[in-house]
N, C-alpha and C positions, 0 to 999 in steps of 0.2 A: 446157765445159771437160772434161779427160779426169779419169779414175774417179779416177787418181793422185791426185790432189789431198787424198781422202779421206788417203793413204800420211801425209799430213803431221800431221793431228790428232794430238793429243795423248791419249793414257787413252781409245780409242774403246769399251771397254766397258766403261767408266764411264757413257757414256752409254748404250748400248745393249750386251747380249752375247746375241747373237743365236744363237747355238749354244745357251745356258743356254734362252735362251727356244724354241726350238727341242725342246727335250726334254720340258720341262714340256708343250708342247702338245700333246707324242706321248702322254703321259699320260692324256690327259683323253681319256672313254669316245665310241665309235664312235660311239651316237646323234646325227643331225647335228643336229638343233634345241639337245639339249644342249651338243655339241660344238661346235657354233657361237655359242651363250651367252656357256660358260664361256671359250673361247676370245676370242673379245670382250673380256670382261672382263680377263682377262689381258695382251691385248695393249694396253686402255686403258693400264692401270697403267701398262704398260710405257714408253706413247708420253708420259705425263704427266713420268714419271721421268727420262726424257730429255731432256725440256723444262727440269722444273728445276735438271739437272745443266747444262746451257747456258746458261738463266738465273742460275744462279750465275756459270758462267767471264765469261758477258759483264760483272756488275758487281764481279768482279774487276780481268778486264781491258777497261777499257771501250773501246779502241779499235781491239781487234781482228776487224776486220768481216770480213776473210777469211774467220778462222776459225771464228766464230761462223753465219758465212751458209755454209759447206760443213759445220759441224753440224748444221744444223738437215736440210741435202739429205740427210747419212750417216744422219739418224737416219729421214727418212722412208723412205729405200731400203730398211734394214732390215725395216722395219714392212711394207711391199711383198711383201719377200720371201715373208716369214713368210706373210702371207696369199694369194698366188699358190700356195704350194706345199701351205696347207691346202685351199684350193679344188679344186686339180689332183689332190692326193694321197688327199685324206679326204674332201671335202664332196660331192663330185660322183664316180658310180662309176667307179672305173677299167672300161676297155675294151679291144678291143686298137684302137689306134688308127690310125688310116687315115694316109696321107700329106698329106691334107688340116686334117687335127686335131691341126694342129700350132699354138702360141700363141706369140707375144712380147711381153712387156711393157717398152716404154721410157719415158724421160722426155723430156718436149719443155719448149720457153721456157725458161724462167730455169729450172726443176727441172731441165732437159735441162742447162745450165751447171754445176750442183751448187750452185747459188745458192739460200738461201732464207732470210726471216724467218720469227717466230713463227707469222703468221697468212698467208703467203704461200698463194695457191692450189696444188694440186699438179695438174699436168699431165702429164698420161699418155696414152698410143697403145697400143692392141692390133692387133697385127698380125695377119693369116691370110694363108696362102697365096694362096688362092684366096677363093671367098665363103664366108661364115661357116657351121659345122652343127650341128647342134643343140647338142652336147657344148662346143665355142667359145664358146655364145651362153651357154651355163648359167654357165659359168666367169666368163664378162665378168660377167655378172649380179651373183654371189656375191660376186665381187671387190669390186665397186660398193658390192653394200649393206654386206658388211664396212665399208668404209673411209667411208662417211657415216658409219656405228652409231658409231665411231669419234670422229666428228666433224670428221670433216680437210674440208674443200671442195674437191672436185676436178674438173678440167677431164678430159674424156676423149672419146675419139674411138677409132672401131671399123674398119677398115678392111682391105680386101685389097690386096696390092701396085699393082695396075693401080690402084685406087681411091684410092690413097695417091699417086702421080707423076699420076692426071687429074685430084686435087686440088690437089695442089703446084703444078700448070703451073697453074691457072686460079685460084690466090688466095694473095697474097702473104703473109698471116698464115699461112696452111697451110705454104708454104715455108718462112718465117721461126723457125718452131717447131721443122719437120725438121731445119731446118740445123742446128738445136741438141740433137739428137736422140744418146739416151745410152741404151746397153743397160744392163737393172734386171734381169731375170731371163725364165727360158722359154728359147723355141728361138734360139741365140744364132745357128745357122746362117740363120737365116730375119732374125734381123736384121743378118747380114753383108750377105746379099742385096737388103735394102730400101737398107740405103746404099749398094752399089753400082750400084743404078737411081736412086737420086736422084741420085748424081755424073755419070751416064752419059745419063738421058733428061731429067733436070729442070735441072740445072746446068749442064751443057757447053753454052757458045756463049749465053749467057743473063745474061754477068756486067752486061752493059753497062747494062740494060735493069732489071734488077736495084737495081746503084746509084742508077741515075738515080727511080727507085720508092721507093726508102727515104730516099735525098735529100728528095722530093718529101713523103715520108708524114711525116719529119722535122719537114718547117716546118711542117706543117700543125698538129701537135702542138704546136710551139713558139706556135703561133698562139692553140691552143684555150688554153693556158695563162699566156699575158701576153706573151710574145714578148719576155722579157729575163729573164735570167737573175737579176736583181736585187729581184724581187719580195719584199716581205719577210716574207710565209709562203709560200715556195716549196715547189712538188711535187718533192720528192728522188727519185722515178723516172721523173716524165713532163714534169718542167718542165726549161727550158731551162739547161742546164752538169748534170743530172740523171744518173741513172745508165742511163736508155734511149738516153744520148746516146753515151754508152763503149759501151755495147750494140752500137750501130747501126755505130761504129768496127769493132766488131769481126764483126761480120755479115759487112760489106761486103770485108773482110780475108778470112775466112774462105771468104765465095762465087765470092771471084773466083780466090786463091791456094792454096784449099782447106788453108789454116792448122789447126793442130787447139787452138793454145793463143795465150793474147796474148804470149807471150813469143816466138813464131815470126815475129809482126808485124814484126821487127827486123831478124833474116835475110832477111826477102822485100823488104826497103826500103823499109817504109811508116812506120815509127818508128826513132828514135836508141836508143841504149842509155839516154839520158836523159831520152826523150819514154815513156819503157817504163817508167820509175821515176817520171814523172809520175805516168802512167797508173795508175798501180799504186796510190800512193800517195793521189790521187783516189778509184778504186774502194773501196779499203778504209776511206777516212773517210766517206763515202756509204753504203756498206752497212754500218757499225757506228752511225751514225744512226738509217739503219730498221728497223736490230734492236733499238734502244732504244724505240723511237716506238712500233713493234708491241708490246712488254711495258709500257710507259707505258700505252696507249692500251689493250689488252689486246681490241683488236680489230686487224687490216688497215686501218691509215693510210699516207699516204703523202705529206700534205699535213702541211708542219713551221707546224702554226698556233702564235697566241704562247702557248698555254695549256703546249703538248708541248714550246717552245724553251727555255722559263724550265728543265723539268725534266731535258731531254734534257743542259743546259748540267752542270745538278747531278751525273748522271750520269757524264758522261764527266769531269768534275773542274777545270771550269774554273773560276778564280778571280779574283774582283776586282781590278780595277788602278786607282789615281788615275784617277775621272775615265769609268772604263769599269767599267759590270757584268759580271760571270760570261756573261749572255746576250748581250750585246751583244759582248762577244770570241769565245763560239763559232759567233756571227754571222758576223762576221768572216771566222775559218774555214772556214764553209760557204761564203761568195762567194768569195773567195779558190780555193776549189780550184774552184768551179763555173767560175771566170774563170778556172783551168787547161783543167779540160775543153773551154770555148771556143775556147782558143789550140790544142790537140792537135786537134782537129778541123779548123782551118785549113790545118794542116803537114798532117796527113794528108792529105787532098782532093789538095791541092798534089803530093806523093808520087804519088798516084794517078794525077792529072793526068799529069805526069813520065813514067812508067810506061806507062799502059794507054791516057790517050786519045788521038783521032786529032789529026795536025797542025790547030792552031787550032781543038779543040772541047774541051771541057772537062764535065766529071760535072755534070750537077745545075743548069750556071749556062750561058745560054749568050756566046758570046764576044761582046767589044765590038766590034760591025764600024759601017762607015760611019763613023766619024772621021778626021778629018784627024791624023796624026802628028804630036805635037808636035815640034817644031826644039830648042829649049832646055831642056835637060834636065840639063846642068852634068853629064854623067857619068853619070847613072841611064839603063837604056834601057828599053824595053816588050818585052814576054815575053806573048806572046799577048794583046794590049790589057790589061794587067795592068803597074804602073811596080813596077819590080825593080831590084836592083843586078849590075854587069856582073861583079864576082868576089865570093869570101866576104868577106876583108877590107877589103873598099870601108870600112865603117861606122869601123874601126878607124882606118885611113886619115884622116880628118878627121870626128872624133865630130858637128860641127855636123851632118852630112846627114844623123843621126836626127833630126832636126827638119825639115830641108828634106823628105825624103821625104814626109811626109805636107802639108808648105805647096805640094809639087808637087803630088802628087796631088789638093790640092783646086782649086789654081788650072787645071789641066786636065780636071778632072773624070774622075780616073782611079781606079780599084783598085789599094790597094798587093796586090803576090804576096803569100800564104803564105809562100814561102823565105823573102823579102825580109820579111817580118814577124818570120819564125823567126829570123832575121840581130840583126834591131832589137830582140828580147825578151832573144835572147844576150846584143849588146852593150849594152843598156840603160846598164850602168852607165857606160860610158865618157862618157855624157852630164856625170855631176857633174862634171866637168873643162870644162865649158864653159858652164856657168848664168852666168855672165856674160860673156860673150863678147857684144858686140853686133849681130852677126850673128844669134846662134842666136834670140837675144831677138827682135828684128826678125821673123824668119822665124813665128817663136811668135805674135806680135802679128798680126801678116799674117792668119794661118792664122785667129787667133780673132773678129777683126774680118770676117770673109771674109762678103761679100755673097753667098758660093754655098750649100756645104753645110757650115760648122764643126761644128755636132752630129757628123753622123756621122764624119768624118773625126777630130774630137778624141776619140771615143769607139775607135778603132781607134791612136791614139798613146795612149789609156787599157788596151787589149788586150792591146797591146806592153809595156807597162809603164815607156813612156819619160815618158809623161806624168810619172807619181808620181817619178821620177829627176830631170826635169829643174826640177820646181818639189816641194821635199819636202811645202810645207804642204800640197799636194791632194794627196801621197802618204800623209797620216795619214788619211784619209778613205775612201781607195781601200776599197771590200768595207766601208763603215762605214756598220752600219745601228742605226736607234733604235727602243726598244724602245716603238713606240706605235702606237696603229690608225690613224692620222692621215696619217704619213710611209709610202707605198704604195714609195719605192725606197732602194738605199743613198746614201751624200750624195752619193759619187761620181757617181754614174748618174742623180739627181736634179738639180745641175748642169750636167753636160753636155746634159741636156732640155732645162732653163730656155734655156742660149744656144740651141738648135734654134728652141724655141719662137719667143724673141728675133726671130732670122735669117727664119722660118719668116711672121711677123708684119711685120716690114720690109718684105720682099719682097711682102705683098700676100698671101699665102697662106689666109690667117686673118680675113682682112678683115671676114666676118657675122659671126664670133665677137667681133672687137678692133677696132672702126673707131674709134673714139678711137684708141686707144694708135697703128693704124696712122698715121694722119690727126696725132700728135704725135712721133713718132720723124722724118718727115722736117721740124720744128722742132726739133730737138735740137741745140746745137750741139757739145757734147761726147761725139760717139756714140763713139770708142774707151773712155771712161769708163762709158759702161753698159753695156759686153761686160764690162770687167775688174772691175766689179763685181758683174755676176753671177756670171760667174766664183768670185769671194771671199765671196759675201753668207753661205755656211756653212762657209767653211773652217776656221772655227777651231775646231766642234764636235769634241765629246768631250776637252775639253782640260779640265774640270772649273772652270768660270768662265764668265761674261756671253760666249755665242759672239760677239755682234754686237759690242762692246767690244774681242775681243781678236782679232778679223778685221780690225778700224778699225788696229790696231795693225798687222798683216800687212799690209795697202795699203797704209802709209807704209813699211814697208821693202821690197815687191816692186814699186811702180807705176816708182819712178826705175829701177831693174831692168829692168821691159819697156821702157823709153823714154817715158814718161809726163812731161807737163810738171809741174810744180811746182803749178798749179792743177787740171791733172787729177789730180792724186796724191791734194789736199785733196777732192775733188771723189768720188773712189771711197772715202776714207773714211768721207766723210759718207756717202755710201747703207751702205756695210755697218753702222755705227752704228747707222742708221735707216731699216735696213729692213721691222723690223716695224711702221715706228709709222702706216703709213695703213691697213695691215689691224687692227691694235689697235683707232685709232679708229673707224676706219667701221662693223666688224663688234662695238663691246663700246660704241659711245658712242652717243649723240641726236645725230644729224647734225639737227635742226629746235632744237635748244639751240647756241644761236650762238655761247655763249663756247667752245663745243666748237671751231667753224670758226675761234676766234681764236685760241686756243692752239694749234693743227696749223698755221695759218700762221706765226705766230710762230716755231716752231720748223724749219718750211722755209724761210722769209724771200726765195726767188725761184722766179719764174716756171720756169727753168731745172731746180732744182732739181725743181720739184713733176711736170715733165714726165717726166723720170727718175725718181722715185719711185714715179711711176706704171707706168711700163714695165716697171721690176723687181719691183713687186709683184704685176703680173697673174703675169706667167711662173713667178715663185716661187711663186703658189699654184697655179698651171693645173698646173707639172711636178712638183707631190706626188703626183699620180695620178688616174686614172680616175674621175667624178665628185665630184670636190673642189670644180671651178669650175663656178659653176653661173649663171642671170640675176641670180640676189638679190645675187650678190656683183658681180656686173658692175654694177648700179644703186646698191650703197650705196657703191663704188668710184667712178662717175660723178658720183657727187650730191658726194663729199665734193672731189673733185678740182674740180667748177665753181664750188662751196661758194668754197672756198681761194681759188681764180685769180680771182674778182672781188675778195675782198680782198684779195691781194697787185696786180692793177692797177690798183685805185682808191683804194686806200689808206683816207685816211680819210674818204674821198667817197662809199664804202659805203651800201649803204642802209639807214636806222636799222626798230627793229623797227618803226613802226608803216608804215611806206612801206609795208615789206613785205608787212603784213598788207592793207593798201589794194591793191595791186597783183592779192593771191588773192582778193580781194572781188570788184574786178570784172572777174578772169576766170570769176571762179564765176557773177554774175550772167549773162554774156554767152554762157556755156553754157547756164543753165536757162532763160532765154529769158522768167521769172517777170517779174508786175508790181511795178513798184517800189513798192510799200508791203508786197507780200506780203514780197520778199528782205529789205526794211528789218527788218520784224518776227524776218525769221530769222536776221538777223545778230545782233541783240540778245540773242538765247536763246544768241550763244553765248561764250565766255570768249576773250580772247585766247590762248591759250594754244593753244587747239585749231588757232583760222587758225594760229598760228606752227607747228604739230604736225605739220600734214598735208600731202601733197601735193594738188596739183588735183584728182586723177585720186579719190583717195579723197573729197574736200570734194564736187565730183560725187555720186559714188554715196552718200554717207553724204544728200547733200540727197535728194534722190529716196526714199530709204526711208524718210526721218523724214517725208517729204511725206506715203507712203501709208499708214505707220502713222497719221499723225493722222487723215487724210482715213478710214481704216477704225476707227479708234479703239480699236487693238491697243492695250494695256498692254506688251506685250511685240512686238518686231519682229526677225527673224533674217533679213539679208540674205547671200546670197553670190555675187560676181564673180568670174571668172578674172582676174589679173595675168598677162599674160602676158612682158612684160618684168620683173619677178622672179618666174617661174616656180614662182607661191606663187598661193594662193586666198584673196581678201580675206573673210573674215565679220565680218561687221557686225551687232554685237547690240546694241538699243535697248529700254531698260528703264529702269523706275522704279529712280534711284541707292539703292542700299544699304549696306552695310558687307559685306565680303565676297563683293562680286558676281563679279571678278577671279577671285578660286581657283575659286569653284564653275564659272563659264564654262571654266576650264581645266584644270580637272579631266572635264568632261564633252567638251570636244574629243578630249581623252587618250581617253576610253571610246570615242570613233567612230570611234578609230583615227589621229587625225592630230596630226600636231608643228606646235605653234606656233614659227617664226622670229622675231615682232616681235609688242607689243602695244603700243597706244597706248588710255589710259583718258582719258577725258575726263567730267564731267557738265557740263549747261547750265545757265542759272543760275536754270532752274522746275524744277530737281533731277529730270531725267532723265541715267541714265547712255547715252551713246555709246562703246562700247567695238569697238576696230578691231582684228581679228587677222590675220595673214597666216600660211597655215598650208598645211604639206604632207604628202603622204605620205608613210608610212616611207622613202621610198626618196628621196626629196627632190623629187618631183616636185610638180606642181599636185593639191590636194584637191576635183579633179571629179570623181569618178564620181556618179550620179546617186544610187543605192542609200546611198552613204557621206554624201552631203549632205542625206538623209531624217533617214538614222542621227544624223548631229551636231545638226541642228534638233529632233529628238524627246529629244537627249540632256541639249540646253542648260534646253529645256522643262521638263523633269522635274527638273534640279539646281537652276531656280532656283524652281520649285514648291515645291519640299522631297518630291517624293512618293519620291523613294527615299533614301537614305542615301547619299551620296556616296560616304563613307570605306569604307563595308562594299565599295559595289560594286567601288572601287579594287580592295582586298585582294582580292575573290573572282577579280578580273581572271588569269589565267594568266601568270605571268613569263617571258616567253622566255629561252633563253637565250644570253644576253648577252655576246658576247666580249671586250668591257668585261671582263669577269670575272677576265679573267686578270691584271689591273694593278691594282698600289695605288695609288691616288692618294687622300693626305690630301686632306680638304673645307678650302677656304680661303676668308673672308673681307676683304674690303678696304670700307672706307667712305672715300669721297674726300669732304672739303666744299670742295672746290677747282673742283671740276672744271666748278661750273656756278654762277651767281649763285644761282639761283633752287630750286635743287634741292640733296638730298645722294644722292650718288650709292654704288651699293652694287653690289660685282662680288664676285658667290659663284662659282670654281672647286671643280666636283666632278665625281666620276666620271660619266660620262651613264650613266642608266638613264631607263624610262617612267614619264612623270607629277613627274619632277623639279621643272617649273615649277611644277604643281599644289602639292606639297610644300612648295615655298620662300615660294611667292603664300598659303599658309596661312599658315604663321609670320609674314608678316607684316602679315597680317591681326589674329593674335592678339597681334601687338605693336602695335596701335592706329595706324597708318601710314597715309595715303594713295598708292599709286603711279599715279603721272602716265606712266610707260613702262618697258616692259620689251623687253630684248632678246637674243635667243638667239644665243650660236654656238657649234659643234661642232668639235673638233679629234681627232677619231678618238673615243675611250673618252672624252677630256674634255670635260666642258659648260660653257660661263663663261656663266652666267644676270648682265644686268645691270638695274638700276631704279634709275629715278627716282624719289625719294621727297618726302612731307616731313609733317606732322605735321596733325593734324584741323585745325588750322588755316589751313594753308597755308603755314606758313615750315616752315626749314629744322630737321634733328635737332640740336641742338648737346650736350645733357645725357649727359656722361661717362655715367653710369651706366645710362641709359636706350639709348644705344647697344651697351655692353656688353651687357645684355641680347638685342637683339635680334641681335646676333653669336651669344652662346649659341643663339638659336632657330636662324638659320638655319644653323648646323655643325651640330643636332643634326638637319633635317629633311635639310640633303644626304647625311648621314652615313646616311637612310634611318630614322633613329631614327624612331617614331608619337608623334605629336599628336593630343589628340584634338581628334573634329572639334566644328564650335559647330554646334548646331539651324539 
């Protein structure tokens, strides 16, 4: 951007008076070591002072990012000068200088713009005529160490003009930086020169090549950083709707029209007078963000994670609404303008297109060739394999065909144009005049239901902003993200995944991932009901009340709306109601505790349903984000949904427990291949409880270990297998039962590094304990490495030995840190005696941190408890640890006070409060 900019600050020496400081340096004595000290020292001060007169205006005024980010560029300029002209003038001898010994100093990248934060790099270029001589190379030198001594971090580069254009032609960041290339001080005639050989040998006849380059570099970046602008701790300079994205606008503006400012974009026809105040209006909430984050953060960040958003919200003075936090509104606001920046990039291209490219080839994308023209098109035509409308006011004309546009486009598998998008975000609103119109509905339905691509095409009637017009309740959601580590997009853009996913899954696409759900969506017979209800499943959030409740409400007044029968209407209800409730159970319950599988039937009551429930709740978990769905939840999903569907089609024809425990006998026999009086013997040793507990696959391996522990006559046995259908490592530790065996085991997993997902406790009834974990790596993976399965066997060793101190070694353990950290979440208790005949059931919500199990599995230890099972699941920062309990005896908790109790233990051990440990 040009110097002018500076023209506009406010009190510029206030920040800096460079003349003042200018004098004072004349003062200070010849000697250069001292000269160069004290001068140091001075111009610290000076660059500190300056800082904090900026950091004051910005938390004055917190949203003026213009001007705070051309403060920080004015005050480095200054600081530049001052030491080019001590270098040039005092530090290094004058001479008579040759025509060679001439210097320039400019700024390139974002310094080159007059853009900067607090801790932004400073980027700079020395110029020479020719190659560098001795007198040049001293100057660079002193320059350099000045401005480290300083502490600035600076980018810099040394170069003679030929070495300056055979760099620029041969690497596009070299160009990229030129182009942004700003005289600071020195020979200004020698930087007249540099720019006009970068116009003349680097630029001219180079535009096309160029764009198509920054285009390309573009995705590539949008790639490395999540490739949606909806991430929800987005990189505000490098992630997608970011401010390298307005950059790259204006690059490509710049290199091809040789623009000097953004506001010229306008005159050369690549932006409206209103795409300009977009733009603008974008830039300066983006770079008043990073100039908070960098004094927040009091280092160079650029990644808005949730620790920097809670304070950045404080900052700029956003406040609480019914319903909505401070951070979750300035949320908001950041997608919101990044989903500007998205759209001004479209129009723009588009312009470009317009403009510069040749007939039927376009910047960056190449054109749709080889299709057959579509015939029916009701008035829309194609615009270089791109579907567009034939004048501007086509949309106004009959508001429905912002709906058809994009039902066209999917049903031919076309690209809506830029214009024709620019048209549609225009007239967005003319849409509310036609929400019930049965056409446009229709068309909507069509488009959602669409066996092609509905994702993407609904996420591009989401761009346009017709979506959120034509249906207001997914307009509350639009840019609406929630403040937890759990939910990776906002609900808007989380939704429209889920139906991709859906469509994506249908079709066969997903098939190793989903063969259930694929293999039961073509039984479905209500499939426009599990579109509109994924659709809905979150639309009612942020509205401060039960979302799935007041979503159930939303489907009864929108399904008759889209054309929905009267049973499909009841039909999408019921899933938004009940959409969490087979991830609840499967991932917080005993799917091996039966009354568990009769209460989830009970409340789905058909087959129909359960098929549905199933569909929307894979997709609803898979489109929260990047390893969210993993085997474990595909199997406890599997198990509960086959669980269900025998009892909803057999009714009460079911198989009672002891069938069932008959059935695992002698498939367990017919695997080990044992003599019958040997399995006889080992069936006896074991409880009901266990056969009801376990699956095959663990009753297997758990037989064979206890075989060679006896057969070796181990007091102690640590088996471990890979699970590779839940994507968990099963250890299997056999040990003389004791009181407390549970925490110490799980506390010394914790020490080898790995998280338990599930444990199941059993003892036999010669009072050995069999305890089954299924456990992973931090990262959720399988816990094989071979190193880490020594580690966990020598860990388990030693805690149930007693040779080391359990609690001590916890404590001495190193606490990561935890991005948990940055959310409160009270510790909550619940004790259900409902939920199981046999069992009392106890689910502690609290914040996840390491060794929580361990923590909980003590309390209730020290509350004299047996647990029969425990089960983990993670929801970003939160942990819902649940167990099956029941008293030394074997029944259930029922004594008021003796519950309360163990309620206080375990709030005070999630709460992280110490217990001490028992010998």
């Amino acid at each position: 951007m040009p110097a002018s900019r500076f023209d506009s600050l406010p009190s510029r020496r206030a920040i800096i008076d460079r003349r003042k400081l200018a004098d004072m340096l004349a003062d200070l004595p010849d000697e250069p070591a001292a000269l160069k000290r004290e001068a140091t020292i001075l111009l610290k001060q000076a660059l500190e002072a300056g800082r904090a007169e900026i950091g004051r205006r910005l938390a004055e005024h917190p949203a003026r990012g213009h001007e705070i980010s051309a403060s920080y560029a004015f005050l480095t300029d200054q600081i530049l000068r001052l030491v080019f002209d001590l270098a040039t003038e005092r530090l290094i001898a004058r001479t008579n200088r040759t025509a060679g010994e001439r210097l320039t100093l400019m700024a390139v990248g974002g310094y080159g713009r007059s853009e900067m934060a607090l801790f932004s790099d400073v980027d700079i270029a020395f110029l020479t005529p020719w190659k560098q001589t001795a007198w040049s190379e001293r100057v660079i030198e002193t320059v350099l160490y000045i401005l480290w001594d300083l502490g600035l971090k600076v980018g810099h580069s040394s170069r003679s003009l030929d070495e300056m254009v055979r760099m620029a032609k041969s690497d596009l960041t070299v160009r990229t930086a030129l182009l942004e290339g700003r005289f600071i001080w020195g020979d200004e005639a020698l930087y007249d020169e540099a720019a006009r050989r970068f116009d003349s040998e680097v630029r001219s006849g180079t535009d096309r090549a160029f764009v198509t380059e920054k285009l390309a570099e573009r995705d590539d970046r949008h790639r490395r950083m999540g490739d949606s602008r909806y991430v929800v701790e987005p990189n505000v300079k490098e992630g997608k709707g970011g401010l390298r994205d307005l950059h790259t606008l204006f690059w490509i503006g710049k290199y091809v029209l040789n623009v000097r400012s953004v506001h010229e974009l306008v005159g050369a026809g690549l932006l409206t007078v209103e795409e300009l105040r977009q733009f603008q209006r974008a830039e300066n909430f983006l770079w008043a963000v990073r100039c908070h984050m960098h004094v927040i953060a009091n280092r160079a960040e650029d990644r808005l994670t949730f620790d920097l958003q809670r304070d950045v919200a404080a900052r700029m003075r956003y406040n609480e609404r019914p319903g909505r936090s401070p951070v979750e509104r300035f949320m908001q606001h950041y997608f919101l303008t990044a989903k500007m920046v998205g759209a001004l990039t479209g129009v723009f291209l588009a312009h470009l297109d317009e403009s510069f490219a040749r007939k039927g080839r376009r910047f960056g994308i190449a054109a749709i060739t080889g299709r057959r023209k579509p015939r029916k098109l009701d008035g829309f035509v194609i615009d270089r394999g791109r579907l567009s409308t034939p004048e501007d006011g086509f949309f106004a004309a009959d508001p429905v065909r912002l709906i058809e546009i994009f039902t066209l486009a999917d049903r031919h598998g076309l690209e809506v144009h830029p214009v024709a998008m620019r048209q549609a975000s225009r007239d967005a609103k003319l849409v509310d005049g036609v929400r019930g119109d049965p056409r446009a509905n229709s068309l909507f339905l069509e488009l959602l239901t669409s066996p092609r691509t509905p994702g993407m095409v609904l996420r591009w009637m989401n761009e346009a902003g017709v979506f959120g017009r034509f249906m207001p309740d997914f307009g509350r959601v639009v840019a609406q993200m929630q403040f937890d580590m759990y939910h990776h997009f906002t609900v808007d853009e989380h939704t429209i995944h889920a139906i991709d996913l859906l469509s994506r899954i249908e079709k066969g696409d997903l098939t190793t991932d989903h063969p259930l759900v694929h293999r039961l969506i073509g039984q479905i017979v209500m499939r426009r009901a599990l579109y509109v209800a994924v659709l809905l499943h979150d639309i009612a959030k942020g509205r401060g009340g039960d979302h799935s409740e007041l979503g159930a409400q939303v489907a009864h007044r929108l399904c008759p709306r889209l054309g929905l029968t009267p049973a499909e209407t009841e039909m999408v209800a019921w899933l938004v109601r009940h959409h969490l409730l087979m991830s609840h159970t499967a991932f917080k319950r005993d799917l091996a505790d039966f009354k568990t599988i009769l209460d989830f039937a009970e409340k789905v009551q058909s087959p129909e349903r359960l098929r549905l429930l199933l569909s929307l709740t894979v997709v609803d978990i898979r489109a929260v984000g990047p390893g969210v769905w993993n085997g474990w939840k595909r199997q406890l999903l599997s198990d509960l949904y086959h669980a269900a569907e025998e009892v909803l089609r057999r009714g009460h024809k079911q198989k009672g427990r002891m069938e069932r425990i008959e059935e695992k006998q002698e498939k367990l026999a017919a695997t080990l291949g044992w003599a019958p009086d040997r399995f006889g013997a080992y069936v006896k040793r074991m409880p009901d409880s266990y056969w009801v507990g376990e699956g095959s696959d663990t009753l297997a391996a758990n037989a064979r270990a206890i075989a060679q522990a006896d057969t070796e006559e181990r007091s102690l046995f640590i088996s471990t297998s890979p699970d590779d259908d839940r994507e968990a490592t099963l250890v299997t530790v056999y040990a003389a039962d004791h009181p407390g065996l549970f925490y110490r085991i799980a506390g010394a997993i914790h020490m080898a590094g790995g998280n338990i997902i599930d444990a199941r406790i059993h003892t036999t009834r010669d009072g050995m304990g069999i305890d089954n974990f299924l456990v992973q790596d931090p990262f959720g993976r399988p816990f094989d490495d071979p190193d880490r399965l020594t580690r966990l066997r020598i860990a388990i060793d030693d805690a149930l030995a007693n040779r080391s101190k359990l609690a001590d070694r916890l404590a001495a353990k190193p606490a990561p840190r935890m991005r948990a950290d940055a959310f409160e979440i009270e510790p909550n208790v619940l004790i259900d005696n409902k939920a199981s005949n046999r069992f009392t059931v106890i689910e502690v919500n609290a914040r996840d941190r390491p060794a929580l199990l361990h923590a909980l599995a003590h309390a209730l230890f020290q509350s004299k408890v047996t647990i029969h099972s425990s089960h983990v699941a993670t929801y970003g920062e939160r942990a819902v640890d649940t167990f099956y309990l029941t008293d030394l005896t074997g029944d259930k908790l029922n004594a008021t006070q003796r519950l309360k109790t163990l309620e206080r233990r375990l709030l005070a051990a999630a709460a992280g409060e110490a217990l001490e440990e028992a010998a």
